[in-house]
N, C-alpha and C positions, 0 to 999 in steps of 0.2 A: 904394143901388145902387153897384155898384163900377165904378170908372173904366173907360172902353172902350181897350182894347189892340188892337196894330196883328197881324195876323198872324203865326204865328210866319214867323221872317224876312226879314220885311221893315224890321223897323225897322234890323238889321244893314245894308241898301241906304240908309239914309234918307229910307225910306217910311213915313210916319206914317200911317196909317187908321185911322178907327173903327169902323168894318165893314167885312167882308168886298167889300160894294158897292162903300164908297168905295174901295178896294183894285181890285176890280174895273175900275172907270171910269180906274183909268190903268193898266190892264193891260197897254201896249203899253210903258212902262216899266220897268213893274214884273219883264215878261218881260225886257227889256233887262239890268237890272241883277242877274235872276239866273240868268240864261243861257238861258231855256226854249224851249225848240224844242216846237212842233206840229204833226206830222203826220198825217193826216188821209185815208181811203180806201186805205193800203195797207200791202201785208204786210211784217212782220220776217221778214227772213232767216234772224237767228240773235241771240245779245243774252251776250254772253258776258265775262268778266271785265271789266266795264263800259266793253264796245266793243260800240255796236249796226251792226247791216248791214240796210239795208233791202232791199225786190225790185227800189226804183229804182236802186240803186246808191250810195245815200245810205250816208255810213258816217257814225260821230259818236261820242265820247265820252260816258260818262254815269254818273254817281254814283245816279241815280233814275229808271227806266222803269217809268211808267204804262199799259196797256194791255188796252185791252177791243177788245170782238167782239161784233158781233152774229148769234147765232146762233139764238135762239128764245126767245119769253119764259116765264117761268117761271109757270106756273099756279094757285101758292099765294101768288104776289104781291096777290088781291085780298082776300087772307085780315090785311093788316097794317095797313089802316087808312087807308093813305096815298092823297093826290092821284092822280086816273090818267087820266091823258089820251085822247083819242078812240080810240085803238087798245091801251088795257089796260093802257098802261106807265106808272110813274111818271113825273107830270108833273114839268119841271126847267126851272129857269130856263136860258138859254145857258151859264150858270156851273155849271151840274150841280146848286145846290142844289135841292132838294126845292121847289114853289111853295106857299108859305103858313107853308112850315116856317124856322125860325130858322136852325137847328142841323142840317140832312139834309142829303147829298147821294146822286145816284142817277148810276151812269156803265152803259155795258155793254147788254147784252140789255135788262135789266128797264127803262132809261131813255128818256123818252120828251123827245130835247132840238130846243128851237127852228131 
């Protein structure tokens, strides 16, 4: 079995984890050290030569914008196999992995998070 590694980029912060979890559980550092912002129920503006604008008036810098929407889930999702939770969507842990899976994660429409 090969030795468990820390995240890519984390251990650059020196953050050592062996899983993803224990990565996880000091998330609030972890975002610390590498600068992560989350926002949460509202729209971008506009997201343009790594300058975001939010609808709140939030502006911010940013090398890497993630973003999903939920708009309808997708109907050949029960066709793959995976976990799905009470209302059809892939179940996820708070962290967006996949529940049960190692290696999945599910963000957006098809996710169904805590």
């Amino acid at each position: 079995m090969a030795p468990a590694r820390s995240p890519p980029g984390l251990a650059e912060h020196g953050i050592c984890a062996k899983s993803l979890e224990e990565a996880v559980s000091v998330r609030g550092h972890v975002m610390a050290q590498l600068t992560i912002e989350v926002h949460l129920e509202i729209s971008m503006e506009y997201c343009v030569e790594q300058h975001v604008v939010l609808a709140n008036g939030v502006e911010a810098a940013a090398s890497m914008v993630v973003w999903t929407a939920s708009v309808c889930l997708n109907p050949t999702l029960a066709q793959f196999g995976l976990p799905l939770g009470s209302r059809g969507h892939v179940d996820t842990l708070p962290t967006l992995q996949v529940r049960g899976l190692d290696r999945a994660w599910a963000a957006g429409d098809n996710a169904q998070v805590p």
